[in-house]
C-alpha positions as CSV (number, residue, x, y, z in Angstrom):
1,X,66.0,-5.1,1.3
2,X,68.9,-2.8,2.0
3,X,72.2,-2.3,-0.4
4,X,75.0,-4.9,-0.9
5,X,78.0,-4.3,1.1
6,X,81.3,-4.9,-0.2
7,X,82.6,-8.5,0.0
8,X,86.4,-9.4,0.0
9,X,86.9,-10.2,-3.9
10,X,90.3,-12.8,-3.3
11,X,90.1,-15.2,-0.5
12,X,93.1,-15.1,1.6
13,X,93.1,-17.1,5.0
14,X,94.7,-15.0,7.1
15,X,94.6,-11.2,6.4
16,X,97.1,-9.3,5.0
17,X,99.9,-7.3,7.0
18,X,99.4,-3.6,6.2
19,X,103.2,-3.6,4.7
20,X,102.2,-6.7,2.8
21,X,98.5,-4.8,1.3
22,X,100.9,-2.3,0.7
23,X,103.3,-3.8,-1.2
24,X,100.9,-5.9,-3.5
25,X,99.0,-2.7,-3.8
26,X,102.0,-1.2,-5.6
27,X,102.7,-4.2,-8.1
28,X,98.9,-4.0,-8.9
29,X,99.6,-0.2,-9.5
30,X,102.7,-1.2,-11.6
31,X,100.8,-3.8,-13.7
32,X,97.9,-1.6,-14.2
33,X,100.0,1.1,-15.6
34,X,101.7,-1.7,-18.0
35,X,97.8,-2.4,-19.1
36,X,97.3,1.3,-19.5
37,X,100.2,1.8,-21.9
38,X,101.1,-1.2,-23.7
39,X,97.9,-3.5,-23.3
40,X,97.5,-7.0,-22.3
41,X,100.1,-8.6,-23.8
42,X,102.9,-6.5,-23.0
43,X,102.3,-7.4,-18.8
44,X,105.0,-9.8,-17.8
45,X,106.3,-10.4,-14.7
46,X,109.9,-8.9,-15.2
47,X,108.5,-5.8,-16.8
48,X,106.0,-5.7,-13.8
49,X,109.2,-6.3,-11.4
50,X,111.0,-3.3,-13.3
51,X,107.8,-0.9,-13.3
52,X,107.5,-1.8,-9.2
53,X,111.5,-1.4,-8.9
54,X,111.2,-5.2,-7.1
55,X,112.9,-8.5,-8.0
56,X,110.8,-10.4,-10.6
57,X,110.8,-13.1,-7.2
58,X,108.7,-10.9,-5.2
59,X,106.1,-10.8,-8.2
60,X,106.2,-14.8,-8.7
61,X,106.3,-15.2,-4.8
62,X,102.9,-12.4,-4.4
63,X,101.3,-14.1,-7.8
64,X,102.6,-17.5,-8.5
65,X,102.2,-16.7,-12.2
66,X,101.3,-14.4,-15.0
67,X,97.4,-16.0,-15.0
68,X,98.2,-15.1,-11.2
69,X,98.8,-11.4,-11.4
70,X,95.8,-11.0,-14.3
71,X,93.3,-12.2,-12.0
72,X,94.5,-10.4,-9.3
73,X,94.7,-7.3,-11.2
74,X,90.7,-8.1,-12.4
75,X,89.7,-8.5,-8.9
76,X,91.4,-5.4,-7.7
77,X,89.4,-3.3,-10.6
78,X,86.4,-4.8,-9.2
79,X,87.0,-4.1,-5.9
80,X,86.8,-0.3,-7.6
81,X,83.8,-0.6,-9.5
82,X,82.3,-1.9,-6.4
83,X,83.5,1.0,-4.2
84,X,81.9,2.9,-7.1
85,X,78.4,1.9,-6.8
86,X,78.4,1.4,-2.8
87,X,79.7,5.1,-2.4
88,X,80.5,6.8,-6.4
89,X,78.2,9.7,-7.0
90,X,75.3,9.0,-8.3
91,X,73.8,7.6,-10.9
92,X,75.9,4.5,-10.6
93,X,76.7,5.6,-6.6
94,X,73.2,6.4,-4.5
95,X,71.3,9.1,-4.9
96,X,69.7,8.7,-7.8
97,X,66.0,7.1,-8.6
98,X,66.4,3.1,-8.9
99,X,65.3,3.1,-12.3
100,X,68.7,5.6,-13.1
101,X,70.9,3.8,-11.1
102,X,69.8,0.7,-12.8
103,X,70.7,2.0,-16.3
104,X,73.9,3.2,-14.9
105,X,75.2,0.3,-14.1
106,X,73.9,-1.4,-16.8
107,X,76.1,0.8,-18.6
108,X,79.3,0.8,-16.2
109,X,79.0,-2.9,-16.1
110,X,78.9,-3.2,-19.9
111,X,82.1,-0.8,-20.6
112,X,83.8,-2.5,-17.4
113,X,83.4,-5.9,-18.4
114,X,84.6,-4.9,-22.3
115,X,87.7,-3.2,-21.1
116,X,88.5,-5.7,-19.2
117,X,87.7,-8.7,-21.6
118,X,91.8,-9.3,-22.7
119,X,92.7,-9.2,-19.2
120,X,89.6,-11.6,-18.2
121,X,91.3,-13.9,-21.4
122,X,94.7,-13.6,-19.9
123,X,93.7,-14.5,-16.6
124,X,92.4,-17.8,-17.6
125,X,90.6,-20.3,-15.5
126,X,91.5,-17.9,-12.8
127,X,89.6,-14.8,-14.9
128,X,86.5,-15.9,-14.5
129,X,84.7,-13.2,-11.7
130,X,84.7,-14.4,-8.4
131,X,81.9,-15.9,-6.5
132,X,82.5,-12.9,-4.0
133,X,82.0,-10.2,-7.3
134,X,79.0,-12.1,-8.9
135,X,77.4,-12.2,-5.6
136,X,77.6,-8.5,-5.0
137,X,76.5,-7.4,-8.3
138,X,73.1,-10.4,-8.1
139,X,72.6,-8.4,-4.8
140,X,72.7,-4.8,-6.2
141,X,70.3,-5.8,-8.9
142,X,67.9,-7.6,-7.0
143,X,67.8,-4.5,-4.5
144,X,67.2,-1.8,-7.1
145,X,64.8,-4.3,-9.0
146,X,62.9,-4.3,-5.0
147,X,63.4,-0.6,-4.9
148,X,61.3,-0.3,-8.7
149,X,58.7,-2.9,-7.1
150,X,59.3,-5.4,-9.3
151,X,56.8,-8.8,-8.5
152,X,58.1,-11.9,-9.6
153,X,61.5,-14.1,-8.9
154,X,64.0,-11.7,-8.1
155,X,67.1,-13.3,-8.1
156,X,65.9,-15.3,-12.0
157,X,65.1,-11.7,-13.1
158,X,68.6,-10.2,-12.1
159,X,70.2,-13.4,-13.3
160,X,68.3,-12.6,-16.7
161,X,69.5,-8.5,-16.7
162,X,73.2,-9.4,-15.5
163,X,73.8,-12.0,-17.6
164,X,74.3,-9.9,-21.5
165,X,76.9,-8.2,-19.4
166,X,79.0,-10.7,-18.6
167,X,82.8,-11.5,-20.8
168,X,81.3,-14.6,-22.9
169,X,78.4,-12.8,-24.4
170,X,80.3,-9.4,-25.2
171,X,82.7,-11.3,-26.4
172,X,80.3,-13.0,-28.4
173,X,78.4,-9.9,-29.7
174,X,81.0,-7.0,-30.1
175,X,84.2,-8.6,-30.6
176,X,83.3,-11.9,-33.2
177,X,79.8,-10.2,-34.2
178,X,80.5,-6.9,-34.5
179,X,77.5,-5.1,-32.8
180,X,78.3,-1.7,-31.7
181,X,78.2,-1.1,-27.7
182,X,75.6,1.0,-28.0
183,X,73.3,-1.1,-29.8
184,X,74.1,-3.8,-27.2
185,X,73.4,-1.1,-24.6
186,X,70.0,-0.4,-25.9
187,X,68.9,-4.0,-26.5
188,X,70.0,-4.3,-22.5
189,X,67.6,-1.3,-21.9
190,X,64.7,-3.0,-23.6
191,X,65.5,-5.7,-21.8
192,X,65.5,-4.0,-18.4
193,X,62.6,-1.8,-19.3
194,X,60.6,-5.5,-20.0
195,X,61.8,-6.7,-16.8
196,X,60.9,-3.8,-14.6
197,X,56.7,-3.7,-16.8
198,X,56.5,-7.3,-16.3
199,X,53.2,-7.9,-14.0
């Protein structure tokens, strides 16, 4: 089995003109740094539209809405993370052993998927990770799970170790529970450890 590729993250029917990829580039640039310094809830559209130096029309006509521009601004973080592990240095990029990659991005995916768990709330309906995103992190797993020569049903076993990373269950455990990250990270570690001994 060789390495995912990347996969386009937001379905568009026609490709973008490089002016246009430009342009929403820069408004996902100006919302990020609106994240960065005032969190979640200080991102709307006029003060994107001021932080880009647009009209607050370009940002409704590139987004449609504020649910809009939050999912768009998820995907293009994953779009990151995923150039990260295709091409990062290693652990999380290759080069390393499978079994330290794997904890790497058990890790990366864990603080990810945390930092980004107001944003993922903001975005709504449209927060949830795309099929596009799901499907390239099943495929990374399953390949470093083949590279460890794990026996058994490989896509059920990297459904079992991705799914304590996803938004609902951190949610669940650090935010209303209270567990610390890295006691979440070391249960996921047991877990993976289980899943890579199984016979």
């Amino acid at each position: 089995m060789s390495e995912p590729r990347l996969l386009p993250l937001l379905d568009a029917p026609h490709p973008e003109r490089r002016d246009a990829a430009r342009n929403r580039e820069a408004l996902l640039l100006a919302a990020q740094r609106l994240v960065d310094h005032c969190g979640v809830d200080g991102v709307t559209m006029d003060a994107v539209a001021h932080e880009a130096g647009v009209g607050k029309g370009t940002v409704f006509r590139r987004f449609v809405s504020r649910e809009g521009l939050m999912a768009a601004l998820l995907n293009f973080s994953e779009t990151e993370w995923q150039a990260a592990v295709m091409s990062g240095p290693p652990p999380l990029g290759p080069g390393a052993e499978p079994w330290d990659r794997l904890m790497a991005f058990g890790r990366s995916r864990l603080e990810t998927t945390i930092k980004h768990a107001d944003l993922i709330r903001h975005a709504g309906r449209a927060g949830s990770r795309s099929f596009a995103a799901y499907s390239f992190v099943a495929m990374h797993v399953r390949y470093l799970l083949g590279e460890l020569h794990v026996t058994g049903d490989l896509p059920l076993l990297a459904t079992a170790l991705m799914a304590p990373l996803e938004a609902p269950i951190l949610d669940q455990q650090v935010r209303i529970e209270g567990l610390e990250v890295d006691r979440v990270y070391a249960g996921w570690v047991d877990l993976a450890r289980r899943v890579v001994r199984s016979p």
